[in-house]
PAKE-730502 format. One record per residue: residue number from 0; x, z, y of N, C-alpha, C, CB in turn. Coordinates in steps of 0.2 Angstrom, whole numbers, plus 5000, padded with zeros to 4 digits. Each point is the difference from the previous one (the first is absolute). Last residue first. Glycine has a CB too. Example, Ala and Ser with C-alpha at 12.3 -4.5 7.8 and 13.67 -1.06 7.14 Angstrom:
    k   n_x   n_z   n_y  ca_x  ca_z  ca_y   c_x   c_z   c_y  cb_x  cb_z  cb_y
    1  5064  5035  4989  5004  5001  5006  4996  5003  5005  5006  4990  4997
    0  4996  5010  4975  4996  5000  5006  5004  5000  5006  4991  5006  4994
This chain:
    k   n_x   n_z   n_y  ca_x  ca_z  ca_y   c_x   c_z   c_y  cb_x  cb_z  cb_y
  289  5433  5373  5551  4992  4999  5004  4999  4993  5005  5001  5014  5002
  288  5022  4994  4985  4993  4994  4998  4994  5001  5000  5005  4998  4993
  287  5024  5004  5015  4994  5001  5002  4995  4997  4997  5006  5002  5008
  286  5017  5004  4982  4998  4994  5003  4992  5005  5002  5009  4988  4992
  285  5011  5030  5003  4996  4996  4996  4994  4994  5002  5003  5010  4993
  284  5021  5005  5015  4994  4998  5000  4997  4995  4997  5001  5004  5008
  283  5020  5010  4984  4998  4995  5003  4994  5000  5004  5006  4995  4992
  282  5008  5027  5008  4997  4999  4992  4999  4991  5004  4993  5014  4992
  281  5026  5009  5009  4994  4993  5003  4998  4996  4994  5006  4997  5012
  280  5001  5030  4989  5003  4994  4998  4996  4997  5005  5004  5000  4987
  279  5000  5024  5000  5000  4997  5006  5002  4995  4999  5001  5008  5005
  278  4995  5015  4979  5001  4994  5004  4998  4997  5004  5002  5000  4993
  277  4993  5024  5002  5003  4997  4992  5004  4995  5003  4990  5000  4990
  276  5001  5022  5020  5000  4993  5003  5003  4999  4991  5004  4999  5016
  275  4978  5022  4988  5006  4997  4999  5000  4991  5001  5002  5012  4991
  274  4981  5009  5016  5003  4993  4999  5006  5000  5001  4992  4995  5003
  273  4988  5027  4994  5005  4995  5002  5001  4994  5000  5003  5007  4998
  272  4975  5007  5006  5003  5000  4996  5009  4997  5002  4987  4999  4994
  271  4984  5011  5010  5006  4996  5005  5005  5001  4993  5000  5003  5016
  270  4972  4998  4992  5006  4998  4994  5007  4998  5004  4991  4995  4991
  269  4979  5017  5017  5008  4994  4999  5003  5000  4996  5003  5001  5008
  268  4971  5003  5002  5003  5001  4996  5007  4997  5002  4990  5001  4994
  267  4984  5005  5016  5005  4998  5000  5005  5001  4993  4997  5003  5013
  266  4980  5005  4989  5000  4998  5006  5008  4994  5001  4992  5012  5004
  265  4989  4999  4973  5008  4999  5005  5000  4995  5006  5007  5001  4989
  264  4973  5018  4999  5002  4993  5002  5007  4996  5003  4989  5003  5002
  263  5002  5020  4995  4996  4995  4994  5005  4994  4998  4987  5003  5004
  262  5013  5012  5019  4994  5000  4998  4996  4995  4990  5001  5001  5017
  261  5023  4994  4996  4993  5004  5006  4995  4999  4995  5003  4996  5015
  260  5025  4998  4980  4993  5001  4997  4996  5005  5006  5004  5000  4986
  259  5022  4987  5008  4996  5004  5003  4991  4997  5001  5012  5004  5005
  258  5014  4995  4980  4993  4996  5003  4998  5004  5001  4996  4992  4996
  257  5032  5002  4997  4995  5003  5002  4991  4997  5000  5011  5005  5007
  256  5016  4991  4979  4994  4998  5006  4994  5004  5002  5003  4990  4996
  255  5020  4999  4989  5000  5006  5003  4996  5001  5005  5010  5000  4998
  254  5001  4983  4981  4994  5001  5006  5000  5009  5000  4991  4988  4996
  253  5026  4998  4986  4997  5007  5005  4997  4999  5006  5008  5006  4996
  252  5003  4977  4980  4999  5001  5008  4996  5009  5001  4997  4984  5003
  251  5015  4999  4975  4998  5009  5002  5001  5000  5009  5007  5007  4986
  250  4996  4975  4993  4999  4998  5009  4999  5006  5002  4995  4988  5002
  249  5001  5006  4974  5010  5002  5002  5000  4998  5007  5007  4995  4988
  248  4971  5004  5002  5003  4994  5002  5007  5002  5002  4988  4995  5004
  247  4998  5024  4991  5000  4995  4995  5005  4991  5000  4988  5009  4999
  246  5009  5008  5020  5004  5002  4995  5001  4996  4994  4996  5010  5005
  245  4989  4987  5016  5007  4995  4997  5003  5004  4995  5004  4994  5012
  244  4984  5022  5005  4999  4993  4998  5006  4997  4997  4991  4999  5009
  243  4998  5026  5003  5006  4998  4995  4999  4994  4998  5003  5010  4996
  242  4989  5005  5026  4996  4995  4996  5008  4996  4997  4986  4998  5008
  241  5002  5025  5005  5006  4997  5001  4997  4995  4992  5011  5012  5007
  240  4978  5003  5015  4999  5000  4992  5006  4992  5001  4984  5006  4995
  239  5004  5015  5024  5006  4994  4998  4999  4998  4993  5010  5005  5008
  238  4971  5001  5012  5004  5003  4994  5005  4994  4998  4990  5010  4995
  237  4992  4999  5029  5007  4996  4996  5003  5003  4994  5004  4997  5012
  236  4969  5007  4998  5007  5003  5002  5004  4994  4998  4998  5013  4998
  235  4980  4991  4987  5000  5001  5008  5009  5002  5001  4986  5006  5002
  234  5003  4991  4977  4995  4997  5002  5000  5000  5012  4994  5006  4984
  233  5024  4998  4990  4999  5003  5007  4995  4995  5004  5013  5008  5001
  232  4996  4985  4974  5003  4999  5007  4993  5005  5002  5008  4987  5001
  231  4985  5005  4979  5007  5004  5000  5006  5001  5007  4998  4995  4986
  230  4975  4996  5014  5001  5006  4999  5008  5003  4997  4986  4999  5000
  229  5005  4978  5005  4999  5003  4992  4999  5007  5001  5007  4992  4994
  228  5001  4995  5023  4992  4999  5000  4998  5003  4993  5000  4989  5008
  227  5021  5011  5002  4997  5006  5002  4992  4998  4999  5011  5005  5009
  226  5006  4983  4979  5001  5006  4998  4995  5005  5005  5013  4997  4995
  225  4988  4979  5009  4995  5001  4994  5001  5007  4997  5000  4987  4996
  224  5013  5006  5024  4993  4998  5000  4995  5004  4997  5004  4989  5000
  223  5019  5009  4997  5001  5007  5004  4991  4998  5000  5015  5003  5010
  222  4992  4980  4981  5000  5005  4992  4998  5004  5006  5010  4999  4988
  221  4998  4982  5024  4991  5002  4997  4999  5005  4995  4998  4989  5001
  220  5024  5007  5009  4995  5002  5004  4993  5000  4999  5008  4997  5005
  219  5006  4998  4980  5003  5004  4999  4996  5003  5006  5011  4995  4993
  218  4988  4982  5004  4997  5003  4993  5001  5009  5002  5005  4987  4989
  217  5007  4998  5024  4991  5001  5003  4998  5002  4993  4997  4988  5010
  216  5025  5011  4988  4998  5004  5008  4993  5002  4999  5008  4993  5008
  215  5007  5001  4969  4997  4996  5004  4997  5003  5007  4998  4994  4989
  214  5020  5004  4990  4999  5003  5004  4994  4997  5007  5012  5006  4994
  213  4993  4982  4984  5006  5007  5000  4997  5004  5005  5011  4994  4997
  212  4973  4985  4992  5005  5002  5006  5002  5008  4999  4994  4991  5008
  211  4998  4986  4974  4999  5008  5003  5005  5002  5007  4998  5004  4986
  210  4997  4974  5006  4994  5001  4999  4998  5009  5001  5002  4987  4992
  209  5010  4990  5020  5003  5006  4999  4995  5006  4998  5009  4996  5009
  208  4984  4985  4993  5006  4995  5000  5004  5007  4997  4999  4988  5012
  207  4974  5013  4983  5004  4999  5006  5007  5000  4998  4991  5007  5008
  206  4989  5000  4979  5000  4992  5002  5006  4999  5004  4988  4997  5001
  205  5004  5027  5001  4998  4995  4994  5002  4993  5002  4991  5006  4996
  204  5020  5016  5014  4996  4994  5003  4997  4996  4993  5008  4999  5012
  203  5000  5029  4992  5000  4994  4999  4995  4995  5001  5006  5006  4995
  202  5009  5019  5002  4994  4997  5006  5000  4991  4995  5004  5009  5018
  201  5003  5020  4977  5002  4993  4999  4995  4998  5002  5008  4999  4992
  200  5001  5024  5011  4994  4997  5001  5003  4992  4996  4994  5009  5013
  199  5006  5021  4992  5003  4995  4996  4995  4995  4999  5008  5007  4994
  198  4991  5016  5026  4999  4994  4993  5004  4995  4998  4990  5000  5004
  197  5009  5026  5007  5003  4996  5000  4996  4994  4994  5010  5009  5006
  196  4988  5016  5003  4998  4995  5005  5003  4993  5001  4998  5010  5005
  195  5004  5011  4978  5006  4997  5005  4997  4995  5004  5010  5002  4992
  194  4974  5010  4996  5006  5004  5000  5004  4997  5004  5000  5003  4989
  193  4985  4983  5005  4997  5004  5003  5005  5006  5004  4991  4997  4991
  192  5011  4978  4998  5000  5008  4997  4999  5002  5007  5010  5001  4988
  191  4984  4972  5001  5002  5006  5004  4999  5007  4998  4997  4993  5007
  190  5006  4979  4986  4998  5006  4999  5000  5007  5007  5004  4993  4987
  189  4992  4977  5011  5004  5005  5000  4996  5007  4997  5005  4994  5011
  188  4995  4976  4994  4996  5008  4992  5005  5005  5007  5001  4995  4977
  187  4989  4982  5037  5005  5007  5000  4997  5005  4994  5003  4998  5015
  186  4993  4973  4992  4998  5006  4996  5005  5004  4999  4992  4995  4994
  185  4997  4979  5016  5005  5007  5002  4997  5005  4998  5005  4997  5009
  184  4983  4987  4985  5008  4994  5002  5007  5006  5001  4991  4988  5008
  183  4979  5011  4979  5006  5004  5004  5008  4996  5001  4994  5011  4995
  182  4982  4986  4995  5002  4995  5004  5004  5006  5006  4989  4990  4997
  181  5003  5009  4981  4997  5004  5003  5002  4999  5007  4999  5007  4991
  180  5006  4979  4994  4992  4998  4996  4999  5008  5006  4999  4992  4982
  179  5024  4999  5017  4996  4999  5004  4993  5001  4999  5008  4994  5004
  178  5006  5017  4983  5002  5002  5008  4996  4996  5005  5012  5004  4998
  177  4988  4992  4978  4998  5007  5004  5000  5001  5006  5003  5002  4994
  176  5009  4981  4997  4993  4999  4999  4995  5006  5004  5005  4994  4988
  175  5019  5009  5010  4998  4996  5007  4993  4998  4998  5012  4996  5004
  174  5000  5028  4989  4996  4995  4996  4997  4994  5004  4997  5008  4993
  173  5025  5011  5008  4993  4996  5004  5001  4997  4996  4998  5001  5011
  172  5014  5021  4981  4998  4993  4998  4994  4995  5004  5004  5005  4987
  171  5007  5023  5010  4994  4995  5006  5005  4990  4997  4998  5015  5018
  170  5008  5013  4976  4999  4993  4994  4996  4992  5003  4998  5011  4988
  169  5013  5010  5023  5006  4996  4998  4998  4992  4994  5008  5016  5001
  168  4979  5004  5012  5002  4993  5005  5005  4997  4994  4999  5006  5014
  167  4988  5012  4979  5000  4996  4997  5004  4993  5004  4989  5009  4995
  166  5015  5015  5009  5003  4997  4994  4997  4993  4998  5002  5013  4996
  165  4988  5000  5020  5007  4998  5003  5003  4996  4994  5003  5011  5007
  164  4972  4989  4998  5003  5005  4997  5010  4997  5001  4987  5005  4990
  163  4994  4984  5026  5002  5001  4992  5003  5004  4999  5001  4992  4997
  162  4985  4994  5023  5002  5007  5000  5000  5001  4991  4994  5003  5013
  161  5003  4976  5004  4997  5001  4993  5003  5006  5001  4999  4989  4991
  160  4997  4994  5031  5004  5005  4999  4997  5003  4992  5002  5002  5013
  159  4999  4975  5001  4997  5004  4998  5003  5007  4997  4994  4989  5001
  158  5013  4999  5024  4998  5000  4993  4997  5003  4996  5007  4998  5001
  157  4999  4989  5026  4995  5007  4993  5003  4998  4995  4986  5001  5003
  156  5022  4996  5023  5001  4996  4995  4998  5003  4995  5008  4995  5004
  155  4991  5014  5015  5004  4995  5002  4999  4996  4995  5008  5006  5007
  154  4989  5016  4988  5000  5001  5008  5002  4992  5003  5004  5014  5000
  153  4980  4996  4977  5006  4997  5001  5001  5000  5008  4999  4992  4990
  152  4986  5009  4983  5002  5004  5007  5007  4996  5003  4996  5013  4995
  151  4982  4989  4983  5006  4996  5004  5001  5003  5008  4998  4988  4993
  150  4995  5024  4982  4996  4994  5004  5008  4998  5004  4984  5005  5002
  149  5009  5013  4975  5003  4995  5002  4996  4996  5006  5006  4999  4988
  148  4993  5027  5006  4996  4995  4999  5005  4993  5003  4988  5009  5001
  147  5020  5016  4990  4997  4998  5005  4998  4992  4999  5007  5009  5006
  146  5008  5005  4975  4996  5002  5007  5001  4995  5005  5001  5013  4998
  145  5007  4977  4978  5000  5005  5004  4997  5000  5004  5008  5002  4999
  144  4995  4985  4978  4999  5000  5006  4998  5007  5004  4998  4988  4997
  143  5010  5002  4981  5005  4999  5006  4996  5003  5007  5006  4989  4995
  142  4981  5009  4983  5004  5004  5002  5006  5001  5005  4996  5000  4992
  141  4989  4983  5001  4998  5002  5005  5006  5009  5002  4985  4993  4995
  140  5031  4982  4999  4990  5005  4996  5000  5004  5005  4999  5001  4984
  139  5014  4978  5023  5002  5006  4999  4993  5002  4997  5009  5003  5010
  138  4999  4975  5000  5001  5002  4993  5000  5007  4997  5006  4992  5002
  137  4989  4996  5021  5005  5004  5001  5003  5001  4992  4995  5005  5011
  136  4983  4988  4993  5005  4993  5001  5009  5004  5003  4985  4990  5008
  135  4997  5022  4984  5000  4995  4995  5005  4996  5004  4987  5001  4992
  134  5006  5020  5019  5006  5000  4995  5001  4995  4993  4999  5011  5004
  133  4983  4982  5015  5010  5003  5004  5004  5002  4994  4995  5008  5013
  132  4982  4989  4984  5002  4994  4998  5009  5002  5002  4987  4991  5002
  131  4998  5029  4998  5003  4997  4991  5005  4993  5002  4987  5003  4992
  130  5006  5015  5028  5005  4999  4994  5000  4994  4997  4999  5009  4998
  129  4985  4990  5023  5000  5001  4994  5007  4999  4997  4987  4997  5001
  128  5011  5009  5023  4999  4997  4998  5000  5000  4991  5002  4996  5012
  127  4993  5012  5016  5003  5001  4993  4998  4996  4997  5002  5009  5000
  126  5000  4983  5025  4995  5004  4997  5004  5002  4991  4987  4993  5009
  125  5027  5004  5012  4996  4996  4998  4995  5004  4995  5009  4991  5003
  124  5007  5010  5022  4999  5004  4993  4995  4997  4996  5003  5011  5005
  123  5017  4986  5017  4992  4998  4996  5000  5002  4995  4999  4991  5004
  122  5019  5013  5020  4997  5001  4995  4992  4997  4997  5009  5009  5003
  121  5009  4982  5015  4993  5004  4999  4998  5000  4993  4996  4997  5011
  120  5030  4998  4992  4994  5000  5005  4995  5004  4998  5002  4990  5003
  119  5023  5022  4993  4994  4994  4997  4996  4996  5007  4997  5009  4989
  118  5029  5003  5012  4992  5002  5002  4996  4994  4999  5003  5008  5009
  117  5025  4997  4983  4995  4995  5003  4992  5003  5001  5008  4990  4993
  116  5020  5018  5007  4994  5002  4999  4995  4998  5002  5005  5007  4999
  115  5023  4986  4994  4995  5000  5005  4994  5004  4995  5005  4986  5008
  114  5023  5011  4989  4995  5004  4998  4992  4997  5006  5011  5012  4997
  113  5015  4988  5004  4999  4996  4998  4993  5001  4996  5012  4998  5002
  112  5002  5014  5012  5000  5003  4996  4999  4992  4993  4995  5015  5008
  111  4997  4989  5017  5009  5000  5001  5001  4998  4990  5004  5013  5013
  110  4969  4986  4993  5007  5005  4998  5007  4996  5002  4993  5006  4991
  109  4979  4986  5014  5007  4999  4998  5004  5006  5001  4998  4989  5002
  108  4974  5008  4998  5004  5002  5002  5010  4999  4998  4987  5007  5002
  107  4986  4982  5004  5005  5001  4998  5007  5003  5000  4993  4995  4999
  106  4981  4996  5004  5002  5004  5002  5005  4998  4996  4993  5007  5006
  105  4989  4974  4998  5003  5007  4995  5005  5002  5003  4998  4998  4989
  104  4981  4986  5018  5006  5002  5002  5000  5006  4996  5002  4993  5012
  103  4985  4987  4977  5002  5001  5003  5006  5004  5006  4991  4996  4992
  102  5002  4991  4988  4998  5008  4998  5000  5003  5007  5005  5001  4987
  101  5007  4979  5009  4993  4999  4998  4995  5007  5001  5006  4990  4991
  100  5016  5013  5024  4999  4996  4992  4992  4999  5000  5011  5007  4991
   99  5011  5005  5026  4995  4997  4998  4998  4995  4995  5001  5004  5010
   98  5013  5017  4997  5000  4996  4995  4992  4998  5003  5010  5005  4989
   97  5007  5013  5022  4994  4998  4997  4998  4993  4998  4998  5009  5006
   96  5020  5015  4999  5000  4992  5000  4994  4999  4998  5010  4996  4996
   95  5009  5028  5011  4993  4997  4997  4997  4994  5002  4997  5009  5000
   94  5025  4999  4992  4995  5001  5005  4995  4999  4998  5005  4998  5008
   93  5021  4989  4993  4995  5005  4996  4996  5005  5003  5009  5000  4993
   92  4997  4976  5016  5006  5006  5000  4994  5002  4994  5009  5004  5015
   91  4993  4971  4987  4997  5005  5004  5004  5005  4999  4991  4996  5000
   90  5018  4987  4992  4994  4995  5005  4996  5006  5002  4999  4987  4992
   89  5020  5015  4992  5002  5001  5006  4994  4997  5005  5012  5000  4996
   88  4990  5001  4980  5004  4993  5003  5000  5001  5008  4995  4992  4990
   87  4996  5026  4996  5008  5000  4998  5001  4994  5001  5002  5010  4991
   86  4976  4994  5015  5004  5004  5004  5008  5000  4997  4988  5006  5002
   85  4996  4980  4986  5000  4997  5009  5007  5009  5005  4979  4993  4999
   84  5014  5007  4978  5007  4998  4999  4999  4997  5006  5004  4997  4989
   83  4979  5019  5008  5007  5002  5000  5005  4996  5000  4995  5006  4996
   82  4982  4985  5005  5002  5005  5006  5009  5004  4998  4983  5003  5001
   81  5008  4984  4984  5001  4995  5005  5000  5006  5006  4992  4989  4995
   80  5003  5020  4984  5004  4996  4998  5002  4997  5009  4995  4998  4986
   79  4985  5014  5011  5005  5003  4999  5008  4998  5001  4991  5003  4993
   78  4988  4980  5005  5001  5006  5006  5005  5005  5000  4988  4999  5000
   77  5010  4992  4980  5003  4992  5005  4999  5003  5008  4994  4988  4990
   76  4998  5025  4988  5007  5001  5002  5004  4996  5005  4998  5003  4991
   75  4976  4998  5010  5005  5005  5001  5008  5001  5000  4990  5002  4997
   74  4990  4979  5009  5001  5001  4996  5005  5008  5002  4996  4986  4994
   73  4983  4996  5016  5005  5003  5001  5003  5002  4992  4994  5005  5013
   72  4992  4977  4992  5001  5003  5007  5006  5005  5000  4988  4999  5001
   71  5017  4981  4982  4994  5006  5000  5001  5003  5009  5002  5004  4983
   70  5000  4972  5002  5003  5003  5004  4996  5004  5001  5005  4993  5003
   69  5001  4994  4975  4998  5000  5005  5002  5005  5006  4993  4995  4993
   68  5016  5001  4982  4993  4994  5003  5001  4999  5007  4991  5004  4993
   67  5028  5008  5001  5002  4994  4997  4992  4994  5001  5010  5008  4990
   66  4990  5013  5029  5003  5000  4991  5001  4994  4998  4993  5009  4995
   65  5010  5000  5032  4993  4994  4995  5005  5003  4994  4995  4984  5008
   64  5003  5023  5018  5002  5003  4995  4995  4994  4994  5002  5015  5008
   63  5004  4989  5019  4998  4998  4997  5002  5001  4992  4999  4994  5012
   62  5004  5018  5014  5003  4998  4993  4991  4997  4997  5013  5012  4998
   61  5000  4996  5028  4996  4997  4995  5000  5000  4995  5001  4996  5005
   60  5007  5020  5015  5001  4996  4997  4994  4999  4997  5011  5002  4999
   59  4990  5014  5015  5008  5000  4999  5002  4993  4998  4999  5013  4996
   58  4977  4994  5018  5002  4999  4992  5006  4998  5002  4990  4997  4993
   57  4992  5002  5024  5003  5010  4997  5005  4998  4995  4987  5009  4999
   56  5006  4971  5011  5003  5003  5004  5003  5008  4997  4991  4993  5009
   55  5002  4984  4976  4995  5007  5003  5005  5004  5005  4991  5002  4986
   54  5016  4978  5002  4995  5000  5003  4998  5004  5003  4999  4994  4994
   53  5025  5007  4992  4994  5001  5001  4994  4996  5006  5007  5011  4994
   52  5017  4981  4992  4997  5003  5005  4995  5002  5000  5004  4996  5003
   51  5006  5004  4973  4998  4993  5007  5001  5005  5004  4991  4990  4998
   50  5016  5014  4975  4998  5000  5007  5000  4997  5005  5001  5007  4996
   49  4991  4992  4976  5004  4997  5006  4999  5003  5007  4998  4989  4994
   48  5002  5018  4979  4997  5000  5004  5005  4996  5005  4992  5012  4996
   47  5000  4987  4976  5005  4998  5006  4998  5002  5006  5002  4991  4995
   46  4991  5017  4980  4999  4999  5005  5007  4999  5005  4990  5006  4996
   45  5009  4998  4980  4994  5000  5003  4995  4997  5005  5005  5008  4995
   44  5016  4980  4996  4997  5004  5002  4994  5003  4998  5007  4995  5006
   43  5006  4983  4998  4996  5002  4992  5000  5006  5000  5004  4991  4993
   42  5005  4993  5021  5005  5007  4999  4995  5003  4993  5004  5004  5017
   41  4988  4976  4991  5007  4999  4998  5003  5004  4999  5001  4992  5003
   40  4978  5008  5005  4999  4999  4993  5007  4998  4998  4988  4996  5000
   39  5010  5010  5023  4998  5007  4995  4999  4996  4993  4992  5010  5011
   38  5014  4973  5004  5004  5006  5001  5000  5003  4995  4999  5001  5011
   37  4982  4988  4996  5006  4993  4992  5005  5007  5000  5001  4981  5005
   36  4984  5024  5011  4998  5002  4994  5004  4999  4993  4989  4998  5006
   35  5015  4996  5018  5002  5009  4998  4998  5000  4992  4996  5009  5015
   34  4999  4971  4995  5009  5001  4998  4999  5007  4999  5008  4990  5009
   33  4970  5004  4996  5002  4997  4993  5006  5001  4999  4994  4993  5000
   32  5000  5015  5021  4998  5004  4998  5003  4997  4990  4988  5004  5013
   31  5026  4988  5009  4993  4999  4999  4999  5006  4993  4999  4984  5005
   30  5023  5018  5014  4997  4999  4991  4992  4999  5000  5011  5009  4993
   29  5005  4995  5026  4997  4996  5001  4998  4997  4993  5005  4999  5010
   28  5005  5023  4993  4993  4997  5006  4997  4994  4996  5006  5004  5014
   27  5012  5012  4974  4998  4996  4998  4992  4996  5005  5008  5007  4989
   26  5013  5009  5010  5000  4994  5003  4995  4994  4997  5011  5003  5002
   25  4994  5017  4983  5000  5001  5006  5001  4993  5003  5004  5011  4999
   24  4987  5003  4977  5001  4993  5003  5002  5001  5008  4992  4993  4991
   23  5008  5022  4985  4999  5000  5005  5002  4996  5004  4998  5009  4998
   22  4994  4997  4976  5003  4997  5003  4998  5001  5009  5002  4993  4988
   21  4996  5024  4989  5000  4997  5003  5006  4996  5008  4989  5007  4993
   20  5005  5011  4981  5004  4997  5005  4996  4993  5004  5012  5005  4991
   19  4985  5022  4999  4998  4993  5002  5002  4996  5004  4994  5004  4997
   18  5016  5019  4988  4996  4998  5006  4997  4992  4998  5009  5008  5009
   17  5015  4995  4984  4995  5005  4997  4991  4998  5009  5015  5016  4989
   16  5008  4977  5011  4999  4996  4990  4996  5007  4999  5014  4992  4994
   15  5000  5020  5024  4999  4992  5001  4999  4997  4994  5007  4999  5010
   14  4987  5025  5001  5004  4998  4995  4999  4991  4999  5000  5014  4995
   13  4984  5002  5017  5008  5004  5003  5006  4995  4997  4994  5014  4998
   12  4978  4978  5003  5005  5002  4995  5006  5002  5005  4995  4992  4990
   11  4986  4995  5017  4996  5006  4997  5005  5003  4993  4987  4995  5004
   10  5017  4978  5003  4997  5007  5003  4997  5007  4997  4998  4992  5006
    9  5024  4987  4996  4995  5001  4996  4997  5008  5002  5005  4992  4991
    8  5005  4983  5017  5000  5007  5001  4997  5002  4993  4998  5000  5012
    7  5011  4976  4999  4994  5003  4997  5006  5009  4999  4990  4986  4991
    6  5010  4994  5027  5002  5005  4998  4997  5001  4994  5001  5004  5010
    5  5005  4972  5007  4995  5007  4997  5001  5002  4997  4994  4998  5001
    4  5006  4980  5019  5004  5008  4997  4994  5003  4995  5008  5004  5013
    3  4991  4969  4992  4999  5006  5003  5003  5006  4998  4991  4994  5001
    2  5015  4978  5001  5000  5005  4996  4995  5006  5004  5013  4995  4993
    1  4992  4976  5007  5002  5004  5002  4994  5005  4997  5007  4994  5011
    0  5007  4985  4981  4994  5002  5001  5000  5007  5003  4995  4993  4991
């Protein structure tokens, strides 16, 4: 039976068995949308990203991106991820690349270094939202909870964003009853310091195959969001703020990312990070069942 190539990596880490690891599929054109899926439920992943050709004339490449459910427009570490081992399989040079995806066309920058710096889509900012149910389905009392108003943000792909005291990230227990009676599926606790322009965050999918993610892009592009809509980010200009994930999950990633703000409002945002290679292999194709 014949096979497709693939990598998994792990992203948004200098060091290999830390970061988020993901699978990367090459040769995979003539794969119908069900084989990529059966794929990503067999790597069991957060996320499987597949690169193709692209469609769109401006764009470097394709990608297609599915978790163990389903298939998301866009996602970060699988953007990240694919752009770098595409360049250390020699299918483009390092530079600048653009990724075309559900989310549209994303910029990207690739390092010699093994490093890429991904540019969100259009940013979205959601109306705030009421504390109590967010720190019930999270397990946390009212005291956890920190400056600024919880809502959803995102460049590509939203989350909801809860804001906690640092010390409390360590006791966050999701409550899946909970979680769905408020009907949140994606949810970023983090904390933030002011001082160092840096947050601690754990993210998570209720219900979902891979229920906490180690390091996540689009979660990390939506914080740059909800920090200059709160007023702890600069209401105008480019500011950097750096994002510590996975610690608790013995997966200690570093997000490294900018957002720029006109007037209040963020215009833009990024994240770049490393990738380390773990492995490499073929994998079968799995029978056609569309």
């Amino acid at each position: 039976m014949s096979g497709v190539a693939y990598e998994i990596v792990d992203v948004f880490t200098d060091r290999p068995f830390a970061g988020n690891p993901l699978a990367v599929v090459y040769n995979a054109t003539d794969l119908g949308g069900d084989q990529m899926h059966t794929l990503a439920r067999e790597f069991n992943l957060a996320e499987t990203v597949f690169v193709l050709p692209p469609t769109d004339p401006a764009a470097t490449y394709r990608a297609r991106i599915f978790t163990p459910e389903t298939e998301l427009p866009f996602a970060g570490h699988p953007s990240v991820g694919a752009a770098v081992t595409s360049v250390r399989r020699g299918l483009f040079p390092p530079g600048e690349v653009v990724q075309e995806c559900g989310a549209g066309l994303l910029p990207i920058t690739v390092t010699e270094a093994g490093a890429a710096t991904l540019t969100g889509g259009t940013p979205r900012l959601g109306d705030p939202l009421d504390p109590a149910p967010l720190l019930q389905l999270a397990g946390l009392t009212d005291d956890a909870y920190a400056e600024g108003a919880p809502r959803s943000a995102g460049c590509g792909l939203d989350w909801v964003f809860l804001p906690v005291r640092r010390e409390a990230l360590a006791d966050v227990r999701i409550d899946l009853p909970a979680a769905e009676r408020a009907g949140v599926t994606d949810l970023c606790v983090f904390s933030w310091s002011a001082e160092t322009s840096e947050a601690h965050s754990r993210v998570y999918v209720p219900g979902g195959a891979v229920p906490e993610d180690p390091a996540t892009g689009s979660a990390a592009l939506g914080l740059g969001l909800w920090l200059v809509a709160s007023g702890l980010l600069p209401p105008d200009g480019t500011s950097s703020y750096r994002v510590h994930q996975g610690i608790e999950m013995k997966r200690p990633s570093r997000l490294e990312c900018t957002v720029t703000a006109v007037g209040g409002l963020a215009t833009s945002a990024t994240v770049a990070g490393h990738v380390c290679p773990i492995a490499k292999g073929e994998i079968i194709v799995p029978p056609f069942i569309g």
